[in-house]
Every structure is written in C-alpha cells, then in structure tokens.
N, C-alpha and C positions, 0 to 999 in steps of 0.2 A: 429552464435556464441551467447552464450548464457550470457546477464549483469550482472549485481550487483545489478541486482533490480528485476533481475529473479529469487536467491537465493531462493530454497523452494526443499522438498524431491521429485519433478516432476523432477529436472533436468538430473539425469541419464535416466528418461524415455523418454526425450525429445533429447537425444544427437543422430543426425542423422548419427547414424553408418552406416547403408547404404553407405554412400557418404560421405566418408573421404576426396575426391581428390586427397590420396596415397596408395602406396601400402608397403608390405613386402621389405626388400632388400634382399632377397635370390632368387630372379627372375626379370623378367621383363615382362610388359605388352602391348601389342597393340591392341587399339580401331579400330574397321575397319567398313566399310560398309557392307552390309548382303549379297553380294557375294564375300566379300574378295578380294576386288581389289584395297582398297585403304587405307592408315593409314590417321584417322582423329584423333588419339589424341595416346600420348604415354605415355611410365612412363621415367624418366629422366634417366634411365640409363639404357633406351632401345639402346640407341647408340653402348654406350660402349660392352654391353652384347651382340649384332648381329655383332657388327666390321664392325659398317657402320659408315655414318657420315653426320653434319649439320643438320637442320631440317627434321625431318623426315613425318612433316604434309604433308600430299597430295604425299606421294612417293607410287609407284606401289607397291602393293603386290608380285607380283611376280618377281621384279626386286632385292627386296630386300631379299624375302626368297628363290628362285629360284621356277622354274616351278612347278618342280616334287613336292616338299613341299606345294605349294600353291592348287594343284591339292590335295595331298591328305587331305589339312585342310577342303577345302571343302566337298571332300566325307563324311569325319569324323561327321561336323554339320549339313550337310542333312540325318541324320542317327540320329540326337538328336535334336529333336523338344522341348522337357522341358528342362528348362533351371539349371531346378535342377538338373541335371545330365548331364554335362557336357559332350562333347564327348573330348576322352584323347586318343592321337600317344604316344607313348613310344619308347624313343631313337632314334627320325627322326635326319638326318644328313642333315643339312643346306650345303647351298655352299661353304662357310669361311671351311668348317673341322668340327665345332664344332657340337655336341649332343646336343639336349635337350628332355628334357617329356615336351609334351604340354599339355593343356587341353584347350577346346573352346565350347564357349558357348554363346546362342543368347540373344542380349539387346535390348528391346524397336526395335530399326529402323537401329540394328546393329548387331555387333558381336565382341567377347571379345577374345580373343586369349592373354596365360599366356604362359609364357617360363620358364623351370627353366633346368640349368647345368643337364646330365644325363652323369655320367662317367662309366656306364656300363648297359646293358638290363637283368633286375631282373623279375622274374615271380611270378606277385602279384597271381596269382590264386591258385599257388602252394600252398604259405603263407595262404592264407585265410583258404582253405581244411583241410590243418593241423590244425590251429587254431580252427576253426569248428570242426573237428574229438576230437577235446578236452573235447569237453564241450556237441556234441551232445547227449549223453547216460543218462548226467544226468535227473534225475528226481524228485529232489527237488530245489525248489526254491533259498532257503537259500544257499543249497549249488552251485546252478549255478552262486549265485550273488559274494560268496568267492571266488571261484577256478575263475571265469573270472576277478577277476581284479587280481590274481597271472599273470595269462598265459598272458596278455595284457601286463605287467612288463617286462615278460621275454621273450617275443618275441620282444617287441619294444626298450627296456634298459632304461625307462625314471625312474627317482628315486622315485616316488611318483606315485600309482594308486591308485583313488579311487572310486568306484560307490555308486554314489549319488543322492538319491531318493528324491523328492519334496514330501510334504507335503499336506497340505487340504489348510494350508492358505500362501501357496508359498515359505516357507521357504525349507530348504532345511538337509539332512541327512545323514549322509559318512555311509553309511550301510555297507561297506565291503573296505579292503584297504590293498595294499601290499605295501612296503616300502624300502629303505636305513636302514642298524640298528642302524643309528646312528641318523637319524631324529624323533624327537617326532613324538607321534600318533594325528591323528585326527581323530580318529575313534569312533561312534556312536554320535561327537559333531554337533552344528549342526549349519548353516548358515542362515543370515535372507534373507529376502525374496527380498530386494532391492541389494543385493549381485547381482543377475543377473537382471535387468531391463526389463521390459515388452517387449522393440524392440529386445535385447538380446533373448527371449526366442523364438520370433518371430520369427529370423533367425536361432535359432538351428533346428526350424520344415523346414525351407525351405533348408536349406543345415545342413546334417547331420553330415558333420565332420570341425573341427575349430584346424588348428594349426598354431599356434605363436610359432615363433621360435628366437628370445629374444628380451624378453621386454624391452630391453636398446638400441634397435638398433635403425637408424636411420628411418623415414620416406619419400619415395622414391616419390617426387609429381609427378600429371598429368599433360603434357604439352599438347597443349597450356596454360598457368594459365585462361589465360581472359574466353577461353572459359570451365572452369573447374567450375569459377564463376559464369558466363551466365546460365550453364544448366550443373547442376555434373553429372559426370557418374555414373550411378547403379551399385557397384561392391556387392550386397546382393549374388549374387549365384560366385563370385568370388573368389578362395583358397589364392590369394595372398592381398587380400582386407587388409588394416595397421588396428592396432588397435588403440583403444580409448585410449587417454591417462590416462585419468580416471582408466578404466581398467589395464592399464600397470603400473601406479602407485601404485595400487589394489594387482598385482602380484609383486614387487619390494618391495615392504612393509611385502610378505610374504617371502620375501628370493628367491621369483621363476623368473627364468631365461629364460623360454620356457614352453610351454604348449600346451597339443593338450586336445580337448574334441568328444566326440562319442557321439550323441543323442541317446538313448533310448526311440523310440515313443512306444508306446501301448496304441490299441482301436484309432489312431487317434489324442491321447493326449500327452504331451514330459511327462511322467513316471520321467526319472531322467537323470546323465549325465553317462557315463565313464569317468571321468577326472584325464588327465594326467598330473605333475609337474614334471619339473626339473632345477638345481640349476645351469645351466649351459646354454648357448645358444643350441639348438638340431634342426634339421634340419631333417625331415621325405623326405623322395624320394619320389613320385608319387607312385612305388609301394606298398610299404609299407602304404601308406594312404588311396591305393584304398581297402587293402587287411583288414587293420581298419576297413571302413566304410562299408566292404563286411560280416566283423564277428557283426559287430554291428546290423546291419540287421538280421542278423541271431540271434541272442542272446533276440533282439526285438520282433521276431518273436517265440523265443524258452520259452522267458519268457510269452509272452501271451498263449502259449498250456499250461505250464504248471500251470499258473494260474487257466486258466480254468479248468484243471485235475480235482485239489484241489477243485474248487465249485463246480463241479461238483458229486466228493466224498459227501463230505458235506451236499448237496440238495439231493443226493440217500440215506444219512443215515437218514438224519433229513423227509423222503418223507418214509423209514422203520416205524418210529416210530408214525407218521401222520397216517398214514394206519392200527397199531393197535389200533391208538386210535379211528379212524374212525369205525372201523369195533364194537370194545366195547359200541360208541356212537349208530349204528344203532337200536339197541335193546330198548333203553331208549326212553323216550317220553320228559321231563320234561327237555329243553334245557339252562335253567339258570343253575340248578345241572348238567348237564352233564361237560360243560364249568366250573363252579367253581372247580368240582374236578379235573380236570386237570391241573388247574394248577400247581402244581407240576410235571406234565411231561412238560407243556411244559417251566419250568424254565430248565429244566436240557435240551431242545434243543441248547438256547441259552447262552452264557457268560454275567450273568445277577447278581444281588444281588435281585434284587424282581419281582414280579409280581403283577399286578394290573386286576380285570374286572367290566368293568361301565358298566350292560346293563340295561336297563330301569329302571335307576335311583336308580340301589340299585347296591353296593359297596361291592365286595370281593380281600383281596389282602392278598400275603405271603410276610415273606422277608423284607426287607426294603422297606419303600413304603413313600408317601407323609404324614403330619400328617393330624388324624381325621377331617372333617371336608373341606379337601381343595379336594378330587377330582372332585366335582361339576364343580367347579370353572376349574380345570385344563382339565377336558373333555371340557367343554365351548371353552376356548381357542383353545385347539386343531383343535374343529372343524371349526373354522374361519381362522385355517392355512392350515390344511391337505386338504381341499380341497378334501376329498374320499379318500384319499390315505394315504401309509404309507409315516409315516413320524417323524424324529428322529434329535435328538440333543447331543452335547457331551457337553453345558452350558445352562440349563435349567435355569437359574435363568438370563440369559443374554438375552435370549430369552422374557421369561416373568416374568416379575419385580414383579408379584406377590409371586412369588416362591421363597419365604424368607427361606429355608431351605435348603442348597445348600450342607451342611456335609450330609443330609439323602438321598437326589436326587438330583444328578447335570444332572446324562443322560438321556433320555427319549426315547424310541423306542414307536413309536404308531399305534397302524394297527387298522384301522377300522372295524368291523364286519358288517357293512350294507352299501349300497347306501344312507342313510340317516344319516349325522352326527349326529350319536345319543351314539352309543354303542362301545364300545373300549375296546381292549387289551392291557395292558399298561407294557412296559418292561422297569426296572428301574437300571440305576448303580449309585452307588456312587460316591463320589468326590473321585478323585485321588490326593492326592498333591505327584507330582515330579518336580524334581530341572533338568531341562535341559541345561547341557553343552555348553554355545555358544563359539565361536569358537572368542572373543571381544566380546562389546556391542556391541548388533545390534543397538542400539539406535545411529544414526548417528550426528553427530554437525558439524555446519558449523564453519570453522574457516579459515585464510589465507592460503592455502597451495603451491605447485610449481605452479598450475593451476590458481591462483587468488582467488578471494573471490568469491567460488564457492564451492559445496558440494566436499568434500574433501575423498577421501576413508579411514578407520581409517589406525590406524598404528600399532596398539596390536591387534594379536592373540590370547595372552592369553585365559585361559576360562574361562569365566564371566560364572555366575553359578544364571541362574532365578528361584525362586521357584513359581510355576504357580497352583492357587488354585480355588477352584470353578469350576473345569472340570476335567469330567470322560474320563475314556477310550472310542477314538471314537467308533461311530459303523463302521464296515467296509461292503465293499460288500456283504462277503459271509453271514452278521446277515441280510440287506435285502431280501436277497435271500430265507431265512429260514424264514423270517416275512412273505414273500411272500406267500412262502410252508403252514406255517401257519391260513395264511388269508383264501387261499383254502380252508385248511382244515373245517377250521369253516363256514365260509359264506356256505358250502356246508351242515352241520347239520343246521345251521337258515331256510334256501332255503327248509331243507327236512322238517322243520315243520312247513314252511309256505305251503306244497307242488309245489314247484318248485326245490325240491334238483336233481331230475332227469338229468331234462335235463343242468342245472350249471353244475351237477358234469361231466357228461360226455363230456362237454364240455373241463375242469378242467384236465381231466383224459387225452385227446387226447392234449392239450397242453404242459402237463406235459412227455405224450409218445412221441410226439414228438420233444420236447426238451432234454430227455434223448436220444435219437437216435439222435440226430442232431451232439450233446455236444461227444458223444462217437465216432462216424463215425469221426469227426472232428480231435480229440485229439489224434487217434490213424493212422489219415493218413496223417495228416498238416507234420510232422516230416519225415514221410518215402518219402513224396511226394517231398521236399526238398533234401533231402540228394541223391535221385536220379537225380534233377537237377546239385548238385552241384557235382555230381561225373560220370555223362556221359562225353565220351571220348571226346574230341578235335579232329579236324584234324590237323595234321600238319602245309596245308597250310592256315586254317584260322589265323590272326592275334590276338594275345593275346587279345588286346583292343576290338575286334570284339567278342571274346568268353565271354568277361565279359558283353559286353554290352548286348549280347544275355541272357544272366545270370541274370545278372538284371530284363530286362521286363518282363522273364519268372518268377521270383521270383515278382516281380510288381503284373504280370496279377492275379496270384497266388492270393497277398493279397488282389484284387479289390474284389475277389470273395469269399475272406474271409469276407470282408469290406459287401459285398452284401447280407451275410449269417449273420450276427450280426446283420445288420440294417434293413433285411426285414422279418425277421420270420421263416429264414432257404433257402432261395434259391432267386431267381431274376427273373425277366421278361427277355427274349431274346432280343426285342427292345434294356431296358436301356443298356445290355451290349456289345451290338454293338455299340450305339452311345458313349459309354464311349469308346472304343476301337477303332474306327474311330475317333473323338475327335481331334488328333493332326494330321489328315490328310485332313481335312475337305478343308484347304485354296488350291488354285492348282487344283480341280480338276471341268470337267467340269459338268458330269454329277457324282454324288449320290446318289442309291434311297436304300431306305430301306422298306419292305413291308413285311406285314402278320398280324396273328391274335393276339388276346393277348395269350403268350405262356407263362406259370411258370415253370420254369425248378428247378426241388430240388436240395438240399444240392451237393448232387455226381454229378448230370449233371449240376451242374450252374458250380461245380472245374475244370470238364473234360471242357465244353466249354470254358470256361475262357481262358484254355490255349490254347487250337486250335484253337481259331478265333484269341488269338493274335501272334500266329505263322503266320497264312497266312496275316493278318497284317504286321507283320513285314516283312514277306516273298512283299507282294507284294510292300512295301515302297521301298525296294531295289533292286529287278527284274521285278517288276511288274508295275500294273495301277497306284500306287501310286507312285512312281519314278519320274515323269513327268507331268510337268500339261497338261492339256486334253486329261488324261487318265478319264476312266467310269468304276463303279464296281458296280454291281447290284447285289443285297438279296434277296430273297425271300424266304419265309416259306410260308409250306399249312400244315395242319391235314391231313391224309391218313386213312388206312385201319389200325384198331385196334388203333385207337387215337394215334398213330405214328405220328412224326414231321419229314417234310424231310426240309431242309435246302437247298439253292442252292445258289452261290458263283459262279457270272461272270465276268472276267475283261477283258477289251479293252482297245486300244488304249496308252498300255505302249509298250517298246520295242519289239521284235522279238522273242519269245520262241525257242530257240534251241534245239539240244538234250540235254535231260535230264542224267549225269553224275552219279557219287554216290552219294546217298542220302545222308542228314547229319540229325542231333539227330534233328531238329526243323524239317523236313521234317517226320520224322518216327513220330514226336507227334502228325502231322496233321496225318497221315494215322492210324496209328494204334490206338489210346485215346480212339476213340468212341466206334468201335468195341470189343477193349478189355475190357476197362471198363464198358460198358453199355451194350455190347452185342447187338449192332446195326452196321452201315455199312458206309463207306467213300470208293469214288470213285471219282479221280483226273484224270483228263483228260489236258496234256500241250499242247494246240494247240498253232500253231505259234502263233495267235492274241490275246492270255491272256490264261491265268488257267480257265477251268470249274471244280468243284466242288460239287460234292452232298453229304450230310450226312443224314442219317437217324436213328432218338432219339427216343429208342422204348417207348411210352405210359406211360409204368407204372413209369417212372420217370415224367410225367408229371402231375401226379393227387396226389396229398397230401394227402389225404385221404386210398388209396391202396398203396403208396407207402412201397416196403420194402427193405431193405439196406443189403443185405448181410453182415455179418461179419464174416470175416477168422484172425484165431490166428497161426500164424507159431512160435513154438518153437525152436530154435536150442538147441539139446541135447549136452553138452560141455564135457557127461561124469561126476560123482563123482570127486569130491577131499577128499580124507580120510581125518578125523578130528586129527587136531593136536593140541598140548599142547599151551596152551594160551603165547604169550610172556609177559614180565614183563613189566608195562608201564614205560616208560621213558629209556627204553635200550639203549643204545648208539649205534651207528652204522653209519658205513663208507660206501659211497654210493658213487663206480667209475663207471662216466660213460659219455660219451661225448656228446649227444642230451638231450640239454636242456629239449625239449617237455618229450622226455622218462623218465626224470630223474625226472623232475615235476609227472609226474605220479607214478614212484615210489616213491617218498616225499608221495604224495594222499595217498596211500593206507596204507603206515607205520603209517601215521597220521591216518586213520582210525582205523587202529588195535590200537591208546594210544600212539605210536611210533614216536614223536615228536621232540625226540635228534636225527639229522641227522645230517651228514655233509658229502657235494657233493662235489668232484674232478673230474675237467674232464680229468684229462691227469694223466700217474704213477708219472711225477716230483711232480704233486698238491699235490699227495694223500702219497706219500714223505713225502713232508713236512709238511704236517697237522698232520702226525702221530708224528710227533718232539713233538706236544703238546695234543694229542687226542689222546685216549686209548678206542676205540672200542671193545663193549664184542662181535662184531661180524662184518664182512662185506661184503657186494656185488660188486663183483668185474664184467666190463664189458670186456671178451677178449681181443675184436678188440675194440681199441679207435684211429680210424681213421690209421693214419701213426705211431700210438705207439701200445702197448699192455700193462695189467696190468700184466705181468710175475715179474717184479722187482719187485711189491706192493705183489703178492701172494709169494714171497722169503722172503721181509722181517715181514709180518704176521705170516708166517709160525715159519722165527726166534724167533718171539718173542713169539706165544705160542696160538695166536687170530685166531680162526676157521672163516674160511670164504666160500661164496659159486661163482660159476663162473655163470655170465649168458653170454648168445648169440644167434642169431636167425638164426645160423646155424642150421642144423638137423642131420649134421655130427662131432659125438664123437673126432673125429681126431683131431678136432680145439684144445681140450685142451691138455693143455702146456705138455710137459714130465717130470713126477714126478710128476706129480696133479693128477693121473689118476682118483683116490678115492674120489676127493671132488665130491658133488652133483654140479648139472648144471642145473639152471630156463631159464626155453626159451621163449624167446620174441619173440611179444611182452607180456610182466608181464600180467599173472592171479593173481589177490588178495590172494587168497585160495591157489594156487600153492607156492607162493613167502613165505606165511607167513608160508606154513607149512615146506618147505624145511629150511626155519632159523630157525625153533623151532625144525626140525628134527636133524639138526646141533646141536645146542645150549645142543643135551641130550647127556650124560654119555655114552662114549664107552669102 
C-alpha cells in the first residue's frame, strides 16, 4: 500500500494491479495445484457459487467439481501451455445442476480456474466470422477504424465505443467513436498519457481483452487472507482479476458503469485500444468476449496489411519519381548542380515547407529554411546526433537551444548523403500552433480524495483546450520511408562520382526489389490466407473451444512468421522457427533433437512452414510425442539434389497410433501447404509408434537471390450495373429490416452515396410508428422480418403516396406480397450500385 509520503505522479505506476487479492463478483475463482487436485486458495464466494460448503482450502478437486469436470479441466490446460491464452469449456455442467463457462490457466507452480454462471451454449465462432465478414473487404484505414467501432456497438450494445489511438509521447486519441444520441462526443479529444499507467499498458499486451463489469460493485477477496498477504496470487492473465480503485473512481467520475477494452497490438507495439463504456453495470458472457478478442485480432492484423498497403503505395510512387530523377542525373557530371536542382522535385515527394543542401560547406535551400548564417551550425549538430543516419524531429528548437527561430523551423527531417557526417539534406516544416482538445486537465493535483491523500483521478471531463507552440507536424513512417528512398537515391549519384555507384546501386536496387516483392506477396495474401482460416468448416464432433483454440495458433503461427518476415529481411532460418514452435513443449520430454544445415527459407516458404510445423506441433501435443513425457521427436534436414530441402519429422514413444479416421482441416494443412503452395512434396506415414514425416522445399525458395514469387490476380466478374441518376444528398429514407449486421451495411453504403438521413425499423410495428413522425421521400422495405413481414408498412406507404422498393435473398418472385407485383426487388445480400440505382430508378417520374 502506497503512504502519504509516497505522494508524487509515480503512484498510478506503482499500483500493483497484478495482485489485488480480489476478484470481479460476476464469477468465482479457485487456485489449485498444476494437476488440479487440490484447492489452495479461493475467492469468497466460491462457496456459495459451487453450493458447497466450510473451508474449501485443501478440498479435492474432484470431490468438489466431480470427475467428469475435473477430467475435462485438465485435458483443457494441457492443451494451453501460454498463459495468455487461457484454455475455456463452455457450459460444462457441475454435479449440483448448475452451468458454468470456465476458463483455466497456468500460475507460477499452479493453476487458476474462473467460473462464471452460463445460462445457455452461444457460438462465439459464429459471432466473430460475422463480425469479421464486416470489416474484412475494407481497404482503407480510416474507414476500417469508423465502421469497426459502429459494428463493435452494435453487436455488443455497450453505449459508448471508441477506438483509440496512442500517440508518440503516450497520450492518447478517440480517432473514431459510435455512441448513445444523447451522450456528448469525445471524439478527436484527447487523453493524457498517465490516464492509463505504464503496468496498465503492460497488461493490455499480455492479455488482450479487459472487461469490468461495474465499477460500483463490490470486491470479492482471496481466501485464505494470511496467505493472500504471504505470497498474492498473479491474477495478470486472469478475466475475472478486480479493478483498481483508482481506476474505478476514474470511470465513476466519467458517468461509466462497466467497460470492456480490446488491445489493438501492431508490429508488436499496443497501437491503441477499442474502448467500450457503459452507463449501466453490463456483464459480457465468455462468448461474446472470446468472439471480441477473436475480431480484435483480426482487426490488428487487418490494420497492419493495410498500413503497409499505403507505404507501400507511397515508396512505389515516391521510387517512380527517384528513378526519373536518377536516370536525368546519369548524364550530368557536376554532382553539387545536379542535387541543387532537384530540389524542387524532391520538395514535392515529401509534405515539407523547405528544403535545405549542405555539401561541402556551401549552402542551397528553397522554401522556408533556417536564417542566413545558421546552417553551419545546424549541420554541426546534426552530425553528433544522426550518428549516419536519418534522423528527424517535430521540436527543433527543443532539441537544440540554438535554434532561436522556431515560427521559421520548428521540424527538421535529416538524411545524410555520406558515411562521413559531413553533407546533408535537410527537410523543413514549420511551426504549427494547434489548440488540442483534452478530455479535463491532463495536469493532475494531488488533493484529499475517497482514496486518501493520494493521487486522485480528476473529476472534470470538460475540454480543457492547450494551445501547443513551437512544434510542427510530426514526421511519420511513411516520410522516413521516402527519406530513406531518397538517401538511395543520392548516395548512389555521390557513389557514381566517386566511382563506386556500381556496385551501391545494384545493391540499392535488389534491396529495394526485393522489398517491393516481399511488401506485395505479403499484402495481398496475409488477408486471403486468414479468412480461409477463419472460414474452414468444423466438424461436428469437435468442441467449439477446441476449434477456436486450433484457430488461434493457426492465426498465432501465421503472425510468428509475419513477425519473422518484418524482423529478418523477408524470411527466417528453419532452426529459429522450430525452436520457436517447440518452445512450449520443450519441459516433459525425454529426448529432443534438432539437426541440419543453416537453411533461409523466404517470404512464401517461411508462411507455408510456419503453419505446418505448427500443425504437427499441435497435432503431436495432443495425439502424439508430445502428449506424454518420455516421448522423443527428431528433425532433421539435409540439402538434396537441385539445392532441395528435405525435412524429416519422427516421433516415439507417445501413445499407440490407430487407424487413422477422416482427416480434419489441420491434417489437410500438413499434407497439402507444401505441395500446393511450393510445388514440392509431403509424405505421412502413422505407424503405430509415432508419425514419420517427410517434406521436401524445392530450392528456388531457398536462395534470395533467384527467388521468384509468382503472382496470380483472380477477378471476380460481378457483371455491369447500369449508371443511374445521382440521389439528392441528405434524402430521407426508411430502412426495415431485422439483421442488425445487414442493416449496418445498408446505413454504409447510403452514407457513402451522401445518404445520411436514415432511419432503421426492425419490425412493421417499429416502422408504424416511426412513420407517426417521419416522412420518408423513399423506402427499403425487408419482406421476411423474421416471424413478421413488412406487408402492413408497404399498405400504409403506399396510402400515403411514398414509393418504396422490396428487398430479399429469395431468388423466388413469388415471396412478393399480392398487389406489389410492380414494385422493384434488391436482392441480398445489398450491391451498392444495384441498391442505389433501383431507389434513384424508383425515385423517377412515371
């Protein structure tokens, strides 16, 4: 606990959330030993909630949740080795009668098993797919960051969504936000940076979803206390872990009653949150939170391709204009005139107000630039910071105190032209003064609060309005990217008249080809390569929680190998990514071995490997060597005939191979991946005493140098839609129709065409009575809405005089009403072009 003479802005960083010693009360919790046999520590209304009774330290596990239950908690955490990923049974049925969704997961020299109430079996996978199917076609940034915190609203009901992006110096930004109409906005305001606390941000990278379900409720402690005080439990990867009260004061000071958040990682780093509010206590089910942290993944994953789209774009346009100017400079000899004249192309690559070049000691700049006199001085400095490299600032006067002009240059981008800090390219922006939104002072004061004399969280929201001076627009990725592109370009004319431009550029040239081939392969299979995960069939009798889990590490393996492809220069060694992917089987077993040469597998074979070794990974953790300890699985790789990789895969000493049944989707990724995608060979052999194994990687994926990537574009032809008359913006328009998801979509695209006056009914009573007060110049009516039809609604539009059109994803005429023969019918699921031209086709003079 933290005194009154610890008082200072460390103390939110200092509050060991980790280990409250409570939990939520919407569940209960039991500590147990690592084979589940015994309860060493509980939450206090673990009693009540199992309908047992007295002390429950030291009571058998299986006495208390019965066999069959304890049997299957087991299978469950031998199945989930990381503890960030819990392993979760959905609606197991205790001895007492009662239901619960569990989720369990390994502590230290233990095991954490959470119960919460499950009053019926929901199918997160379902949820998530729709969700996903929502958002996956987009292709801008901007707009996947809007529409996903619509669709997050309106599948979950929380009154408040908002995605929120962190900053450079930790603060934070509601970039996009759906809402209640009757709650202010807090949209584009923005949060300080001790809003969420350094161990705060900690925990959103080790567990990705956080929901508090209200922050007025009680906190449920761990029994035994003495021993809670001895040694607290870790409950960091725990869902039912209490919050801080700090926090919870934090949120009650905002009116909020409940809250879940969704981490957002990208590259590795927490990007920002999805944060949900509501004014109410709210209470998320298991599935519904798995199928959250299922689209957040996805969303994380959707946001990084499309990031890299965009620089990618960017770096081919800005690498067009490099190239003419490269090719204009070959001809020249005189390399100070060729660089001066250019700058003016290359101000227009970058979002700049000047340009600056210092080469040996003589000074040319356009634009806004430092005054007469100071660039000596400001190359000087540079070079005792850049260290060779580019390097850039958005407060140049903060930076360096000599830089007394901070209205003429406050930004500074810097790329050096030499190994020698000598010669520079200097990109300049001006000061920006903007006034940013805070969401209160961020300036926090200590004062008395319910907590004591302790940092207090404020208590106005209001927007305190900073006017922040002396700093430009930062630079972002994609301007070093371009300073980058740039640097090439020149160091390669210095290089060609010093005579080593040769061999640099060609250098220059294969790095940049094959980072255009890396960026492209990448961007246009990361998305396909996904959505066929997330849309291979199930079997029946696999268990939900088993198909998600499988779902997960396949989407895991996926990113290790993204993760490999970022940080190694486009593909991975074979070693590191077996021992990554052995990794959590490593404890148990008796023998290990791993052998061969050093292998580079590229971009395409490090993806296809990736997930086939950790399919039979997974495959052998559950049927296999790894299931059991003193089980053995032996690797080895050799080079063959045409620099061919053959791979071999043996295990022993886990159970009995039987016959082998119907394949399932993780069985077809090991057999067919290689073959198909690489155009090499996989050959499985189930002997009773373990799986043998052979894959063979044909060559030309293993050399970087000949590697070539095939690229296929499949079009789907959709057919024309005839062009039709523009609708008027802001038309009014009545939209029945009972699928939320569907209905959002058609909202999308109205609003895309200008069409912003909407108003949705899901049933003929809603659309009734909305018409008491709403006068639609047109509307889309859905036939079938469930156990109703919109027949009443198409009688009384018709009364009143207002054309309307029917949709339905029959293909049979017959569904519409008698007497409607003549209206048009849009068939779902909604084409944009189709939707909009049949109401403007409507909308004309008969």
């Amino acid at each position: 606990m933290l005194t009154a003479s610890t008082v200072d802005l460390s103390n939110c960083d200092r509050e060991p959330i980790h280990i409250p010693g409570s939990i939520q009360a919407h569940g209960c919790l039991l500590a147990c030993d690592p084979a589940i046999t015994t309860v060493k520590r509980y939450s206090a209304n673990a009693v009540g909630m199992l309908r047992s009774a007295g002390d429950l330290k030291g009571q058998s596990i299986p006495d208390l949740l019965g066999e069959e239950a304890t049997h299957d908690l087991r299978n469950a955490i031998s199945q989930a080795p990381d503890a960030s990923r819990p392993a979760v049974i959905a609606h197991l049925r205790l001895p007492n009668g009662d239901h619960f969704d569990i989720a369990v997961h390994r502590e230290d020299d233990g095991a954490i098993v959470e119960f919460e109430p499950s009053h019926r079996r929901t199918q997160p996978l379902q949820l998530a797919r729709e969700m996903i199917g929502r958002v996956k076609d987009i292709a801008d940034v901007d707009l996947l960051i809007s529409s996903s915190a619509k669709l997050v609203r309106a599948v979950l009901g929380y009154d408040r969504v908002m995605i929120y992006r962190f900053e450079e110096d930790g603060s934070g930004k509601v970039a996009s936000e759906a809402k209640r109409a009757d709650l202010e906005s807090f949209l584009g305001q923005y949060f300080p940076a001790t809003d969420i606390p350094r161990q705060a941000r900690i925990l959103y990278m080790q567990n990705p979803i956080r929901v508090i379900s209200d922050a007025n409720g009680i906190r449920v402690p761990l029994l035994p206390e003495e021993d809670e005080v001895r040694r607290p439990l870790d409950l960091s990867f725990a869902h039912l872990r209490s919050v801080s009260p700090i926090h919870c004061e934090y949120l009650r000071n905002m009116g909020v009653a409940a809250s879940m958040s969704i981490s957002i990682i990208v590259d590795d780093k927490l990007w920002g949150l999805i944060a949900c509010h509501h004014y109410a206590p709210k209470t998320l089910t298991m599935s519904e939170r798995i199928a959250a942290e299922m689209f957040g993944e996805f969303f994380s994953l959707h946001l990084l391709a499309l990031r890299q789209k965009r620089k990618l774009d960017t770096a081919t346009e800005a690498r067009r204009a490099l190239d003419r100017f490269l090719q204009t400079a070959s001809h020249q000899t005189d390399v100070d005139q060729i660089l001066a004249s250019a700058l003016p192309e290359f101000q227009k690559l970058l979002a700049c107000d000047g340009v600056g070049l210092w080469m040996k000691g003589r000074w040319t700049a356009i634009g806004s630039y430092p005054p007469a006199g100071e660039e000596a001085r400001l190359a000087g400095f540079v070079g005792g910071v850049a260290d060779g490299r580019i390097w850039g600032t958005k407060s140049l006067s903060a930076d360096f105190p000599g830089a007394d002009y901070p209205e003429t240059v406050s930004g500074l981008l810097a790329v050096p032209l030499s190994q020698i800090p000598r010669d520079y390219l200097f990109f300049f922006r001006r000061e920006r003064l903007q006034t940013l939104n805070w969401a209160g002072n961020p300036e926090k004061t200590y004062e008395v609060g319910p907590l004591g004399d302790r940092l207090t969280p404020r208590k106005s929201f209001a927007i305190w309005k900073e006017t922040v001076r002396h700093q430009a627009e930062p630079w972002r990725d994609a301007d070093y990217e371009i300073a980058e592109a740039i640097r090439s370009a020149t160091v390669e004319i210095v290089l060609h008249h010093n005579e080593l431009m040769q061999e640099e550029r060609s250098k220059a040239d294969i790095r940049q080809r094959m980072l255009n081939e890396e960026l492209n392969h990448r961007v246009k299979n990361i998305l396909a390569v996904i959505k066929s995960l997330v849309a291979a069939p199930g079997q029946d009798e696999v268990p939900i929680e088993h198909y998600i889990g499988s779902l997960r590490g396949r989407i895991h393996a996926l990113s290790h190998a993204h993760d490999q492809l970022t940080r190694g220069g486009g593909g991975g060694t074979l070693s590191e990514l077996l021992q990554a992917e052995l990794l959590p089987y490593r404890a148990g077993l008796n023998t290990l071995s791993i052998t061969g040469g050093s292998v580079t597998l590229d971009a395409r074979a490090h993806a296809v490997a990736a997930l086939v070794i950790h399919e039979l990974c997974t495959n052998a953790a559950k049927y296999g060597a790894l299931s059991r300890p003193g089980g053995a699985l032996l690797v080895d790789w050799q080079r063959v005939d045409e620099d061919d990789c053959v791979i071999r895969w043996h295990e022993s000493g886990g159970p009995t191979i039987g016959p082998i049944g119907r394949k399932g989707f993780g069985t077809a990724l090991i057999e067919r991946s290689i073959p198909y995608d690489l155009g090499g060979s996989s050959h499985l052999d189930y002997k009773p005493e373990g799986l043998s194994a052979e894959f063979r990687i044909p060559g030309r994926f293993l050399t970087w140098e000949t590697a070539e990537i095939t690229k296929e574009q499949i079009a789907e032809d959709q057919g024309p839609v005839p062009e039709s008359q523009p609708l008027p913006p802001g038309l009014p328009v009545l939209l029945v129709e009972d699928q939320v998801l569907i209905a959002m979509d058609a909202e999308m695209m109205l609003a895309d065409a200008g069409i912003d006056n909407v108003v949705t009914a899901s049933s003929s009573a809603d659309a009734l009575n909305r018409l008491k007060t709403f006068t639609p110049a047109i509307a889309i009516l859905d036939i079938n809405l469930g156990r109703d039809t919109s027949v009443p609604v198409a009688e009384e539009l018709a009364r009143l005089g207002i054309p309307f059109v029917f949709a339905t994803g029959y293909d049979d005429r017959s569904i519409v009403p008698e007497g409607f023969a003549s209206v048009p019918v849009v068939r779902k699921p909604y084409d944009s072009a189709a939707l909009l031209k049949a109401l403007s086709d409507r909308l004309q003079p008969r």
